[in-house]
KEZA-366461 format. One line per 5 residues: number of its first residue (from 1); their letters; for each residue z negated, x negated, y of N, C-alpha, C. Coordinates in nm, 3 decimals. Layout:
N
NUM> A> Z X Y Z X Y Z X Y | ...
***
This chain:
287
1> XXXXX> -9.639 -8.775 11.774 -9.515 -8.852 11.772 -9.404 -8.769 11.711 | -9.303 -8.789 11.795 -9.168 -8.666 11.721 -9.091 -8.722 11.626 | -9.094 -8.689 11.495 -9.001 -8.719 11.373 -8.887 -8.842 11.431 | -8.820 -8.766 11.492 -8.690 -8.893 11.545 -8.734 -8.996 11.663 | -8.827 -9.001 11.670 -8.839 -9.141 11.811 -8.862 -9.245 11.703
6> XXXXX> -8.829 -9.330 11.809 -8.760 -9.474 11.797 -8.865 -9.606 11.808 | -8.985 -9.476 11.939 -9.078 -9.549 11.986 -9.188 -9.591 11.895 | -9.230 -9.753 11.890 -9.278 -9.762 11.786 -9.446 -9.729 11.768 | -9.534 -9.735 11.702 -9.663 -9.677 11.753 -9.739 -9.808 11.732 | -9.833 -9.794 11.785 -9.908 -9.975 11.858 -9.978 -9.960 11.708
11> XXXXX> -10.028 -10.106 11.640 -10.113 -10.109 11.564 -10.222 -10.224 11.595 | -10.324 -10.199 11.536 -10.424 -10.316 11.565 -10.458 -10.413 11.457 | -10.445 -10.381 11.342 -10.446 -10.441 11.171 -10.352 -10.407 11.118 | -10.339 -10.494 11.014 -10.194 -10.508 10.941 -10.269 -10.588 10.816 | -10.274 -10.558 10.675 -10.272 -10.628 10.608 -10.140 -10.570 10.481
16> XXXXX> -10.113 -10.743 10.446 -9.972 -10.700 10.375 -9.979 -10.815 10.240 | -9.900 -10.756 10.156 -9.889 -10.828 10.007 -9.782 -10.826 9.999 | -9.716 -10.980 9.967 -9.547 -10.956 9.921 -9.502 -11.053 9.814 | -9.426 -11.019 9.797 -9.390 -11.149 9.680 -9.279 -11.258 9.719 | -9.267 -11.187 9.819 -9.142 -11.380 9.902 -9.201 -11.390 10.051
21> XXXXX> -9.318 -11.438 10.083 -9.373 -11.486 10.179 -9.283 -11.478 10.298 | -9.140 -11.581 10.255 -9.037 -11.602 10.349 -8.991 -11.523 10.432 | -8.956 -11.380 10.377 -8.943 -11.272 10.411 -8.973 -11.180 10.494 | -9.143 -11.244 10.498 -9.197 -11.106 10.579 -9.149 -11.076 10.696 | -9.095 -11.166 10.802 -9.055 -11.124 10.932 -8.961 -11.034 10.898
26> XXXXX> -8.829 -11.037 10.789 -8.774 -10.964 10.805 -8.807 -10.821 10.781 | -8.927 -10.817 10.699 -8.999 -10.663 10.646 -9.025 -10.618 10.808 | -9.122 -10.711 10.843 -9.168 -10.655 10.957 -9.093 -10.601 11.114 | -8.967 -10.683 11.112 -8.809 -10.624 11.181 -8.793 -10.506 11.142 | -8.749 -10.514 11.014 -8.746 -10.365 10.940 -8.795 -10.255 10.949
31> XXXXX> -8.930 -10.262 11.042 -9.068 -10.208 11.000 -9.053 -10.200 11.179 | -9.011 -10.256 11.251 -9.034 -10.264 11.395 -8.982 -10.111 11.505 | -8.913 -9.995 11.445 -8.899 -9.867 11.500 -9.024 -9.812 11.428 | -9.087 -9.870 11.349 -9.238 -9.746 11.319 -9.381 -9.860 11.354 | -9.371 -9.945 11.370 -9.471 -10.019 11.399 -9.452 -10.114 11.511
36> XXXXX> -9.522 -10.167 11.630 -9.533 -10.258 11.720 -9.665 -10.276 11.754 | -9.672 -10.361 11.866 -9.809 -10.386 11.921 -9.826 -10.307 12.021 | -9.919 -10.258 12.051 -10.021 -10.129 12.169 -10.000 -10.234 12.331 | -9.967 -10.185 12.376 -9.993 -10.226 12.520 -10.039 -10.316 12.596 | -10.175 -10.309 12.538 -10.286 -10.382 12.627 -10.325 -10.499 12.548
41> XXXXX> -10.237 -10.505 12.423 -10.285 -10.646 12.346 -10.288 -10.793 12.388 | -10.390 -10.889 12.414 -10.345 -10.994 12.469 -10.418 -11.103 12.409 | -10.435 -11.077 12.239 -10.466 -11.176 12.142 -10.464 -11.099 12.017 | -10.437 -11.229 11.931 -10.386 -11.185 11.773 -10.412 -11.331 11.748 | -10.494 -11.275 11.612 -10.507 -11.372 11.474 -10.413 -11.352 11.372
46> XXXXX> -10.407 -11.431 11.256 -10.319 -11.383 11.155 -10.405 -11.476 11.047 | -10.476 -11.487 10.907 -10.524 -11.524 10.852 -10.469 -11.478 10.703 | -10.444 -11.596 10.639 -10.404 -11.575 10.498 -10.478 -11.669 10.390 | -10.509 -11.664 10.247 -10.570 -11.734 10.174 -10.424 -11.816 10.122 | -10.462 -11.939 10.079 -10.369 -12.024 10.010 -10.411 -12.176 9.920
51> XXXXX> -10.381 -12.133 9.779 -10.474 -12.247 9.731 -10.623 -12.187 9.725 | -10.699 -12.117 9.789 -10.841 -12.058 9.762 -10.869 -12.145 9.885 | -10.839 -12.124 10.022 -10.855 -12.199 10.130 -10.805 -12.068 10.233 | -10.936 -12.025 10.310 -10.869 -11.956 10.419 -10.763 -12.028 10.521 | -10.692 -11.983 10.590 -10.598 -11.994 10.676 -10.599 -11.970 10.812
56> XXXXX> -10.620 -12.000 10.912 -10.653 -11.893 11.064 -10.603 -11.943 11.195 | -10.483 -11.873 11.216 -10.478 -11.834 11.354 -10.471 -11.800 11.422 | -10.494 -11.824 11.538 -10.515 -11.766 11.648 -10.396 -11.758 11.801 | -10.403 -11.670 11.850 -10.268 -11.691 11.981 -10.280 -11.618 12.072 | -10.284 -11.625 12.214 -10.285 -11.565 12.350 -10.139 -11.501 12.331
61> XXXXX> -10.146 -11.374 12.430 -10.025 -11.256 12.412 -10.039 -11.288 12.586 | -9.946 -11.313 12.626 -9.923 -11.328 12.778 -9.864 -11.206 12.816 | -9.848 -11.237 12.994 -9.802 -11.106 13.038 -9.620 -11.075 13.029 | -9.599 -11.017 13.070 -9.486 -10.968 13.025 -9.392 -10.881 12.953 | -9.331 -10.898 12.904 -9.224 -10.786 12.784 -9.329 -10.896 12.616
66> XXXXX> -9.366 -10.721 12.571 -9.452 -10.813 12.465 -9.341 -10.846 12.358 | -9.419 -10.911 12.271 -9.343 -10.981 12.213 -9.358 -10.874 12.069 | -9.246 -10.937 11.960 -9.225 -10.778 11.853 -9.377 -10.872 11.748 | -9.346 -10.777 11.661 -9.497 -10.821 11.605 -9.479 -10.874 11.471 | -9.338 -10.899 11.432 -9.252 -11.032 11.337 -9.290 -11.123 11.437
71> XXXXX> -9.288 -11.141 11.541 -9.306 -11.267 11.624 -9.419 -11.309 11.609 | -9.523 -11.182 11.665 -9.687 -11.281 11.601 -9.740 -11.285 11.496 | -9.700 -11.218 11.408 -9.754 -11.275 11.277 -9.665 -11.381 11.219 | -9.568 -11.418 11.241 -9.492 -11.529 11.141 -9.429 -11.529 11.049 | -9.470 -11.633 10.993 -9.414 -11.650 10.840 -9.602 -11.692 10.775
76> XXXXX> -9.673 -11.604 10.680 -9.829 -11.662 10.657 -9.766 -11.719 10.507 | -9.795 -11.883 10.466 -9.796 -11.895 10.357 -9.834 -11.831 10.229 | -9.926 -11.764 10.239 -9.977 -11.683 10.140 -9.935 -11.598 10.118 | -9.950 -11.507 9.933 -9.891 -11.358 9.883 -9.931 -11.275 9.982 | -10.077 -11.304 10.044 -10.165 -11.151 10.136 -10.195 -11.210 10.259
81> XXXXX> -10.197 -11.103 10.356 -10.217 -11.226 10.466 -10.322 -11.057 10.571 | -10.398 -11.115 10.608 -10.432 -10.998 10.719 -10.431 -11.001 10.882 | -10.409 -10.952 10.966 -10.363 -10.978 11.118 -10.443 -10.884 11.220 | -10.552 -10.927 11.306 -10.599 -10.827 11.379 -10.514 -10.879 11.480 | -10.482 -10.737 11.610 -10.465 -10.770 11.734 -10.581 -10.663 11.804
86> XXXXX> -10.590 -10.743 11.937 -10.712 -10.728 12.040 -10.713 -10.754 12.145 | -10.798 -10.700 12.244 -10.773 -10.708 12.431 -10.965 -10.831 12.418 | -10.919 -10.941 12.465 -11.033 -11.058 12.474 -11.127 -10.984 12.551 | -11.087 -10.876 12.665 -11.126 -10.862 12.748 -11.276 -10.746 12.723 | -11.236 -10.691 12.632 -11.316 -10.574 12.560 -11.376 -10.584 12.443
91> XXXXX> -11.404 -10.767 12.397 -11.464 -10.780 12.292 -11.612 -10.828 12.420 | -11.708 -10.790 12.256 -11.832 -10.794 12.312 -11.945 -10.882 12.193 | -12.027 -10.940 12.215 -12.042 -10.980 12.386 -11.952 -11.082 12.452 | -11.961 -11.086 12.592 -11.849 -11.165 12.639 -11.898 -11.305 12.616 | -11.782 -11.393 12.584 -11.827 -11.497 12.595 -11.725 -11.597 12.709
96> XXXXX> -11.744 -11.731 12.782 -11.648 -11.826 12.757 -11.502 -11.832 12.710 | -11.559 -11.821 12.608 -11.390 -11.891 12.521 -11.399 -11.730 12.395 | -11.296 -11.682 12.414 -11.348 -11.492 12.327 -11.257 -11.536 12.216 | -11.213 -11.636 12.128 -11.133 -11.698 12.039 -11.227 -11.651 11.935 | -11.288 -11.731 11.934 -11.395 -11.717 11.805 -11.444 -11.538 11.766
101> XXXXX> -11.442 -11.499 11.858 -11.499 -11.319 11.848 -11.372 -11.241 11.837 | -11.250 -11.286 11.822 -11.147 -11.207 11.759 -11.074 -11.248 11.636 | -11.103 -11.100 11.552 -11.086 -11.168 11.440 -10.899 -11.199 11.423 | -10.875 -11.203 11.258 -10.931 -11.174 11.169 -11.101 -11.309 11.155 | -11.158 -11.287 11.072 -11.255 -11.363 11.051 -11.233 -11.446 10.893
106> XXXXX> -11.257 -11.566 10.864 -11.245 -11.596 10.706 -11.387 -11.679 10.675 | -11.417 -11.695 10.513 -11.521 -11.738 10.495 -11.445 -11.735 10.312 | -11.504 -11.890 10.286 -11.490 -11.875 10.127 -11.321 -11.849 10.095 | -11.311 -11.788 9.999 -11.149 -11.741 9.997 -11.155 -11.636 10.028 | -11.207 -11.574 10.146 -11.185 -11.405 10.210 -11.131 -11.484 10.332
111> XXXXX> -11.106 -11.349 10.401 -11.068 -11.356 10.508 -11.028 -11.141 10.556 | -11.050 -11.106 10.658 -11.093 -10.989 10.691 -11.045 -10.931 10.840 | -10.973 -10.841 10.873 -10.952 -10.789 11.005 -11.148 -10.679 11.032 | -11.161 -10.655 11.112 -11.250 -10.562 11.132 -11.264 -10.499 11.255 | -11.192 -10.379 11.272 -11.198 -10.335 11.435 -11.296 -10.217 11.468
116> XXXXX> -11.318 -10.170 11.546 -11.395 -10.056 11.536 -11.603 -10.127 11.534 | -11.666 -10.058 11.493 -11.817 -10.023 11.466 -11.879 -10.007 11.646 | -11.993 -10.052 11.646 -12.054 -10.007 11.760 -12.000 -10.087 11.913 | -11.992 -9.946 11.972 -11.859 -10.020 12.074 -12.008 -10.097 12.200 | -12.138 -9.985 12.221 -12.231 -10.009 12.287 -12.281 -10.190 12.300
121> XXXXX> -12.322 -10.262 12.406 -12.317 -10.393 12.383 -12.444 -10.391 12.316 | -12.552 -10.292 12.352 -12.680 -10.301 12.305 -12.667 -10.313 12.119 | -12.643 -10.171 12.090 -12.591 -10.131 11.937 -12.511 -10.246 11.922 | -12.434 -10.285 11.940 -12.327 -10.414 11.863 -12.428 -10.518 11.825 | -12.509 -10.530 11.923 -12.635 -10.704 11.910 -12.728 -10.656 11.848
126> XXXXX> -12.784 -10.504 11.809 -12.879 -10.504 11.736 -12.795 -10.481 11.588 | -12.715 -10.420 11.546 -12.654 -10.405 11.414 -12.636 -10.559 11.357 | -12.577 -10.649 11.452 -12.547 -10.812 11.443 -12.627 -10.875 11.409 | -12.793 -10.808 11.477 -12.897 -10.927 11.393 -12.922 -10.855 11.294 | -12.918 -10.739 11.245 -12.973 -10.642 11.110 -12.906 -10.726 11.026
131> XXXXX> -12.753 -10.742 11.019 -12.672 -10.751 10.946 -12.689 -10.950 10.900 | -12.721 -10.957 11.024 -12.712 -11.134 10.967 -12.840 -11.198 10.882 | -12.941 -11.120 10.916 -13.107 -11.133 10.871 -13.063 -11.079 10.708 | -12.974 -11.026 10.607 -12.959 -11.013 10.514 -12.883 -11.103 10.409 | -12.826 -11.221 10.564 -12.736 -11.325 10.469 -12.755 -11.444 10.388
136> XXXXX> -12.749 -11.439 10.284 -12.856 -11.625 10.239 -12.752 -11.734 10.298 | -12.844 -11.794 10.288 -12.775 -11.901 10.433 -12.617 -12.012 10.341 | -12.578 -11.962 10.231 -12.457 -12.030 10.231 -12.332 -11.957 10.290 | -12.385 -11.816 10.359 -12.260 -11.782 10.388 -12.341 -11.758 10.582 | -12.423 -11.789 10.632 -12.488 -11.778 10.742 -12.429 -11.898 10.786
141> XXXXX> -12.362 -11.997 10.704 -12.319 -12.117 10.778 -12.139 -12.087 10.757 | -12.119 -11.995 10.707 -11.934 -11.960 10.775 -11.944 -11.896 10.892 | -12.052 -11.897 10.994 -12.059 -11.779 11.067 -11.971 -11.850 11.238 | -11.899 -11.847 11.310 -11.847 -11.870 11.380 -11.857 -11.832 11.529 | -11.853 -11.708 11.548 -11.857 -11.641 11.644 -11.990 -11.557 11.678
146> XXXXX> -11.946 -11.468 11.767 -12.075 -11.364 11.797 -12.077 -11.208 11.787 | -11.949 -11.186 11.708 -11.888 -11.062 11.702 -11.953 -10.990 11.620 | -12.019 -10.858 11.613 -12.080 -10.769 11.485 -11.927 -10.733 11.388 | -11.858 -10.751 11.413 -11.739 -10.751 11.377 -11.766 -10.915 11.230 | -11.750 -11.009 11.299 -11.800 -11.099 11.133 -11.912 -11.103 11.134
151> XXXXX> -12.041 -11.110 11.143 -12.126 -11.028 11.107 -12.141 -10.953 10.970 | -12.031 -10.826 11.027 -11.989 -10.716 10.899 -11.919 -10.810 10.777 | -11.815 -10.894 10.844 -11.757 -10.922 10.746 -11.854 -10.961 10.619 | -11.894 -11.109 10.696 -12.018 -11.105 10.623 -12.139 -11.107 10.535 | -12.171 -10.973 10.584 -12.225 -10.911 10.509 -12.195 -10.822 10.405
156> XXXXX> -12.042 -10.777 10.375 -11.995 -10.744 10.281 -11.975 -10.865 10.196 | -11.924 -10.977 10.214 -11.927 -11.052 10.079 -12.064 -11.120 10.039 | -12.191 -11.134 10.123 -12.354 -11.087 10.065 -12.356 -10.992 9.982 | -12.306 -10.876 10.016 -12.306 -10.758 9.936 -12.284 -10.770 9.754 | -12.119 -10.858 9.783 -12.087 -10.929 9.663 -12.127 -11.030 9.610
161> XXXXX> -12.216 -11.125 9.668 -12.266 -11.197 9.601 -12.437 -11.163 9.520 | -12.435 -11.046 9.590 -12.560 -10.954 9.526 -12.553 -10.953 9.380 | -12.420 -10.880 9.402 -12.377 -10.833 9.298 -12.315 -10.945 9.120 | -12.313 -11.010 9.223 -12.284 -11.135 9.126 -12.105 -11.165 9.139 | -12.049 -11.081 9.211 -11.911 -11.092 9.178 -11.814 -11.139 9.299
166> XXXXX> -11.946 -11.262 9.412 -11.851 -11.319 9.481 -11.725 -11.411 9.470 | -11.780 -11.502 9.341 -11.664 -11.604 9.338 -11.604 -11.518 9.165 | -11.577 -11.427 9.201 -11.492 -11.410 9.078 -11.367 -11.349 9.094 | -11.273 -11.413 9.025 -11.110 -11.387 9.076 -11.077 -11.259 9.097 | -11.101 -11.156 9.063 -11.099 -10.984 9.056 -11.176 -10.944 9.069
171> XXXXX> -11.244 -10.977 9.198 -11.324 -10.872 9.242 -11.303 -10.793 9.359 | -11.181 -10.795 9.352 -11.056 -10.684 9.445 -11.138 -10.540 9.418 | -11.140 -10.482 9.332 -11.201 -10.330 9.272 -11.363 -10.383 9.326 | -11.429 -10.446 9.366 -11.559 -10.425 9.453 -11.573 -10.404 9.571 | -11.474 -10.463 9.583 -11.429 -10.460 9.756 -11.467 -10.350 9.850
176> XXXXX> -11.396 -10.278 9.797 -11.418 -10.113 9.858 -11.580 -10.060 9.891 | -11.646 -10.068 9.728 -11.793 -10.050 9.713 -11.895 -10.138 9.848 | -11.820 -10.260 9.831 -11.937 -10.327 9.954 -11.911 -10.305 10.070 | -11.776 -10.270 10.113 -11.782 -10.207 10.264 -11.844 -10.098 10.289 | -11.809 -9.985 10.218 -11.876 -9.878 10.208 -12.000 -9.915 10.228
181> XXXXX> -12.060 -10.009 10.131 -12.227 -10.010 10.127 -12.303 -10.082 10.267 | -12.218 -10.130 10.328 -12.235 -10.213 10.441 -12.231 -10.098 10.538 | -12.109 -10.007 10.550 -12.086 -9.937 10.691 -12.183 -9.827 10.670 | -12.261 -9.819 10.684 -12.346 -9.669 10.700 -12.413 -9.597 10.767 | -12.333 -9.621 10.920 -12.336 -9.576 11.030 -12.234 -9.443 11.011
186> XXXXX> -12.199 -9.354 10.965 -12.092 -9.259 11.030 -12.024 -9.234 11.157 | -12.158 -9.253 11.233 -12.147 -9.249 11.434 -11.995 -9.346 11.432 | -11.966 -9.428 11.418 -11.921 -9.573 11.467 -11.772 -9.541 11.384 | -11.649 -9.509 11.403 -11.546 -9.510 11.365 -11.489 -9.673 11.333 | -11.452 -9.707 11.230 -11.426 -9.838 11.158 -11.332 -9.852 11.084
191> XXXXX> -11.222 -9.982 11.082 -11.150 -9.999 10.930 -11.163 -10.141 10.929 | -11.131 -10.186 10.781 -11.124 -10.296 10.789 -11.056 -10.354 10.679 | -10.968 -10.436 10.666 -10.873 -10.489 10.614 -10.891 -10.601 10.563 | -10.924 -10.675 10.424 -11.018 -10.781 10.341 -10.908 -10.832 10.269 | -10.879 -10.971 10.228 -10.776 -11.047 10.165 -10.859 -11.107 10.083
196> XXXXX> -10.879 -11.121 9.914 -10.957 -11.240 9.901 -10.842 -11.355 9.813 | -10.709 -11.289 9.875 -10.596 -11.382 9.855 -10.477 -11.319 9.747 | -10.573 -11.275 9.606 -10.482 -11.209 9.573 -10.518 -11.048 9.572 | -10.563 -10.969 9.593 -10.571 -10.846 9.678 -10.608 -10.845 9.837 | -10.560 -10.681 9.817 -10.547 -10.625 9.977 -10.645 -10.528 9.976
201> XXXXX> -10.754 -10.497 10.106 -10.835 -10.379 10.048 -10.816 -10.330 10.210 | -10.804 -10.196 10.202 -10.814 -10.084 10.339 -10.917 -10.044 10.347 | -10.979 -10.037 10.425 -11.064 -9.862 10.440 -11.062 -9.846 10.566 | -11.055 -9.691 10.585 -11.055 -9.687 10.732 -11.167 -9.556 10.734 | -11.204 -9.573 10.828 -11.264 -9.435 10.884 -11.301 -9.362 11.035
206> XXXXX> -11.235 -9.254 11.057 -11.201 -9.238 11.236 -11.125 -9.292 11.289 | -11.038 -9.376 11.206 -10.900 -9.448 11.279 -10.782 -9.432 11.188 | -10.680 -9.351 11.233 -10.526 -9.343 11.191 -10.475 -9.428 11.122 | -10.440 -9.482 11.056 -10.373 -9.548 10.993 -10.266 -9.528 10.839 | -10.221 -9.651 10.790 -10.072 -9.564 10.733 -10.034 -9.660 10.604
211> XXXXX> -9.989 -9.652 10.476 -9.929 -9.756 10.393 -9.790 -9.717 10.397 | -9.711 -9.853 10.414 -9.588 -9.851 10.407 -9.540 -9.942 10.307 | -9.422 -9.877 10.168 -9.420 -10.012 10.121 -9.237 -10.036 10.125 | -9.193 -10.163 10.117 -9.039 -10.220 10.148 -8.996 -10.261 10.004 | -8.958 -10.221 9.971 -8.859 -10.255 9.830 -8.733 -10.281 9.885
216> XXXXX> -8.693 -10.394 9.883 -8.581 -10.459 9.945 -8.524 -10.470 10.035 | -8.440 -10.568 10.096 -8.458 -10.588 10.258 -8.316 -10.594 10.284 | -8.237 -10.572 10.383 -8.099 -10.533 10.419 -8.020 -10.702 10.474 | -7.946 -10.737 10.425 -7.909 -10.875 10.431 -7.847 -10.887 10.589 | -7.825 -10.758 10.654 -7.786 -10.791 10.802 -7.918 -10.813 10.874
221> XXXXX> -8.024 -10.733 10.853 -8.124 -10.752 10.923 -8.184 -10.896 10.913 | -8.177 -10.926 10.762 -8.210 -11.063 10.716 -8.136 -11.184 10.817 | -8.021 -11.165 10.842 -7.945 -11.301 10.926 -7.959 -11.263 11.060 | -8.034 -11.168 11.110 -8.056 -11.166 11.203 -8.199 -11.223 11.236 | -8.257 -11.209 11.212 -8.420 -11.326 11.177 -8.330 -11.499 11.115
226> XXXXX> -8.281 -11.520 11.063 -8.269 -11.670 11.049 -8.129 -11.628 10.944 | -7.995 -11.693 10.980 -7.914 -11.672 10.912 -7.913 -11.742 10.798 | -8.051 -11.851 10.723 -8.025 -11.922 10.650 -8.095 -11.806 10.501 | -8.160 -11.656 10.551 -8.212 -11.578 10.449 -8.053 -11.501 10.399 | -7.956 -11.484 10.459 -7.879 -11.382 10.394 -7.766 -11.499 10.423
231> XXXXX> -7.717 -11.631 10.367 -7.597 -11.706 10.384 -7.604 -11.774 10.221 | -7.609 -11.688 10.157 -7.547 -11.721 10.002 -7.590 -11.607 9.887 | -7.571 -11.628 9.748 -7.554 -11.503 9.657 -7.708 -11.543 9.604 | -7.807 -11.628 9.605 -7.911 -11.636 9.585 -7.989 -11.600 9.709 | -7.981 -11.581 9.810 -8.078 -11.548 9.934 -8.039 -11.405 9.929
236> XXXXX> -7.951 -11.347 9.902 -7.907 -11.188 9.907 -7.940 -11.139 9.811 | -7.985 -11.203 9.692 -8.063 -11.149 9.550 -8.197 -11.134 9.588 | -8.263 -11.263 9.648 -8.428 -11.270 9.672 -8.415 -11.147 9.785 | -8.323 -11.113 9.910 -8.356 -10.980 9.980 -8.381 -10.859 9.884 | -8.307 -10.869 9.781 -8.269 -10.719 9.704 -8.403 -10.731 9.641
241> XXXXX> -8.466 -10.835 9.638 -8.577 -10.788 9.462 -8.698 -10.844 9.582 | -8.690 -10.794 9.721 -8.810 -10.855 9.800 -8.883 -10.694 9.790 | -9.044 -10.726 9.735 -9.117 -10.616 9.804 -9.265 -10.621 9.854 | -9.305 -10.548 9.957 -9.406 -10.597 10.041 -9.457 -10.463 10.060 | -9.580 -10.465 10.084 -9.722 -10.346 10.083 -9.770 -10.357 10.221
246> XXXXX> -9.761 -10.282 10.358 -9.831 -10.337 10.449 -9.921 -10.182 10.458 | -10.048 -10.260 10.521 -10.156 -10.149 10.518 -10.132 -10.138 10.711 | -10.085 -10.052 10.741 -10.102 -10.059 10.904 -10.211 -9.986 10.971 | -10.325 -10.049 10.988 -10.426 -9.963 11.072 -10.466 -9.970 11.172 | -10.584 -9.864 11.281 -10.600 -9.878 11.385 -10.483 -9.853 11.458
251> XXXXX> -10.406 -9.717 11.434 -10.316 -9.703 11.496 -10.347 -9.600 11.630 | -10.289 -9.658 11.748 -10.279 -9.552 11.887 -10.250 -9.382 11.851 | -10.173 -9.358 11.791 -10.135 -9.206 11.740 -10.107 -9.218 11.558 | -10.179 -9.111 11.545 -10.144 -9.084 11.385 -9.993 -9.079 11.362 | -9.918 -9.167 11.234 -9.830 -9.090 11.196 -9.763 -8.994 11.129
256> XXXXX> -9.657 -8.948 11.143 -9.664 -8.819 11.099 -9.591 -8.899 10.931 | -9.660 -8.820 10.838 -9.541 -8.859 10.674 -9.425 -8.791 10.665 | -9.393 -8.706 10.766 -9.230 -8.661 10.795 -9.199 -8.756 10.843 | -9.219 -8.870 10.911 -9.117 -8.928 11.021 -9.005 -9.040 10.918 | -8.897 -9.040 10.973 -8.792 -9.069 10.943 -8.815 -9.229 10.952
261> XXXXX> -8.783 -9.294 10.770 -8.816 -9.412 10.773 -8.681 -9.495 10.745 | -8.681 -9.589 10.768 -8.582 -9.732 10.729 -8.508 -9.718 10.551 | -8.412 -9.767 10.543 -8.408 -9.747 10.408 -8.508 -9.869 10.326 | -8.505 -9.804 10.187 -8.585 -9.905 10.143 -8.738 -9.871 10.152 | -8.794 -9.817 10.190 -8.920 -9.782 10.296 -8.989 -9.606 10.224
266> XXXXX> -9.167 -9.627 10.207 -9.181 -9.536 10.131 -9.335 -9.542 10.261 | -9.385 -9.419 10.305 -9.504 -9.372 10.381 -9.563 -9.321 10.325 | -9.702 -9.348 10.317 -9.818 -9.262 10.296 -9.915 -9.239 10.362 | -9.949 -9.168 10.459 -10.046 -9.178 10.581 -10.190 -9.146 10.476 | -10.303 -9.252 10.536 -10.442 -9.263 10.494 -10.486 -9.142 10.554
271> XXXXX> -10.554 -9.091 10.467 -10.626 -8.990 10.529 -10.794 -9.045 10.577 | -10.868 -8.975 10.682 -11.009 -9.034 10.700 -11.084 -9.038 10.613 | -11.221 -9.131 10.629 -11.262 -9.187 10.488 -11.185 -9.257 10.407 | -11.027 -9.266 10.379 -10.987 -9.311 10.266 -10.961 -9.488 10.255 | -10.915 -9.512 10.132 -10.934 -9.648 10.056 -10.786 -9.678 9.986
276> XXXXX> -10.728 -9.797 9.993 -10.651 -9.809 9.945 -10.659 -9.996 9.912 | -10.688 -10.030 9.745 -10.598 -10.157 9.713 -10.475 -10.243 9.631 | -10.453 -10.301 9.685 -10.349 -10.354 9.634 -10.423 -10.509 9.627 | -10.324 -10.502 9.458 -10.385 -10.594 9.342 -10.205 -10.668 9.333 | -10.238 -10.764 9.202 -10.130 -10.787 9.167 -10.011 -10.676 9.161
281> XXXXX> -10.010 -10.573 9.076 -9.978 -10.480 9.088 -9.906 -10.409 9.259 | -9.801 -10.445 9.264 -9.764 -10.429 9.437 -9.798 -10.262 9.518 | -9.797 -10.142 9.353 -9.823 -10.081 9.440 -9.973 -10.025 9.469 | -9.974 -9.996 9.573 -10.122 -9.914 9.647 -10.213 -9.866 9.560 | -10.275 -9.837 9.547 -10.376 -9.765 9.472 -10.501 -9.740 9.568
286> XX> -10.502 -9.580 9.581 -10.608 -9.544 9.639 -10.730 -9.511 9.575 | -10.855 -9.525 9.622 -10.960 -9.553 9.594 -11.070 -9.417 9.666
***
């Protein structure tokens, strides 16, 4: 991708932390010359915790001029919110109704993007029963779909309840450890993006991806999303002191950390293997 294009690069996950919920479309406007949706997308979830209550939905991407990707994610009530997008058509196994097999996935107060692992239909259904034959059955009954995709999910918060540190408010800093301990396939390129409401956890591996964070938001862009965010001296204060963490992964082309960003706007491209969470604390912390 060349420093100055305009063109934005497709993403498939998005998880983001902000502190004025209200806002985010306009981050994500903001955010719309370095980030959009890929092409062939023709479903998106968006799942956020609120209250200690997952959140989840779901939406068909029709044909046409797609739509910007402030449009499909919204406004998510919650500080963290995570967003897979996906082609129904290429999730596996096929089903009927392919709703349920795209994530994000939630369970408990998590909730999780997961793209990537074994693309093979065979490998996907045998990793799916490995992975579910390890779950004690209070979390074998959040199970929804047929995707090795929740499955994984999963089985990472098994992982944590191994450990003893499922229902405990900070166990953001485990996060990392149980995916890891879960993915241990190398073959299978993976990221996955975990909310347990108040953290954000990344990991990616074999897939591009990028942290971007927005320290304050431009009051024209703001009235252009809803003129009721930038039409007084208190909505133009909450733009100035707005800031938001988005983890963008599963991206079509790597980006470059030269490329020319928005004001306001700070890049750090993930390198493979790497880890990044965000806690109360807004900024990143890699892992």
């Amino acid at each position: 991708m060349d420093d100055t294009t305009t063109i934005p690069v497709g993403a498939r996950t998005l998880g983001l932390a902000q502190n004025d919920p209200l806002r985010g479309p306009v981050a994500l406007t903001t955010l719309a010359q370095m980030f959009g949706l890929p092409a062939d997308v023709d479903g998106a979830g968006v799942a956020t915790v609120v209250d200690g209550s997952s959140l989840l939905s779901r939406v068909k991407i029709g044909a046409g001029p797609a739509p910007s990707l402030a449009t499909v994610v919204g406004t998510p009530k919650g500080r963290t919110a995570v967003v897979q997008l996906g082609v129904r058509r290429e999730l596996r196994p096929q089903t009927a109704d392919q709703t349920a097999n795209l994530g994000p996935f939630r369970a408990r107060t998590f909730a999780a993007a997961v793209v990537g692992g074994p693309q093979d239909p065979d490998e996907a259904a045998a990793a799916r029963d490995r992975l579910l034959a390890a779950l004690p059955d209070s979390l074998r009954r959040c199970l929804v779909g047929k995707s090795e995709g929740e499955a994984f999910f999963l089985a990472v918060l098994a992982r944590l309840h191994q450990q003893g540190t499922l229902d405990r408010p900070d166990n953001g800093p485990w996060l990392a450890d149980a995916v890891r301990a879960v993915d241990d396939n190398p073959a299978w390129p993976r990221q996955v993006t975990i909310t347990n409401g108040s953290d954000v956890l990344h990991v990616a591996r074999g897939m591009p991806s990028a942290i971007v964070v927005v320290s304050g938001l431009a009051d024209s862009i703001a009235d252009s999303v809803s003129p009721l965010l930038a039409d007084s001296s208190t909505a133009r204060e909450r733009n100035r002191r707005y800031h938001g963490t988005f983890c963008v992964g599963a991206l079509d082309e790597a980006v470059r950390a030269s490329t020319t960003l928005p004001k306001g706007c700070t890049l750090q491209v993930l390198a493979d293997q790497g880890a990044v969470l965000i806690g109360r604390d807004p900024q990143p912390r890699l892992l």
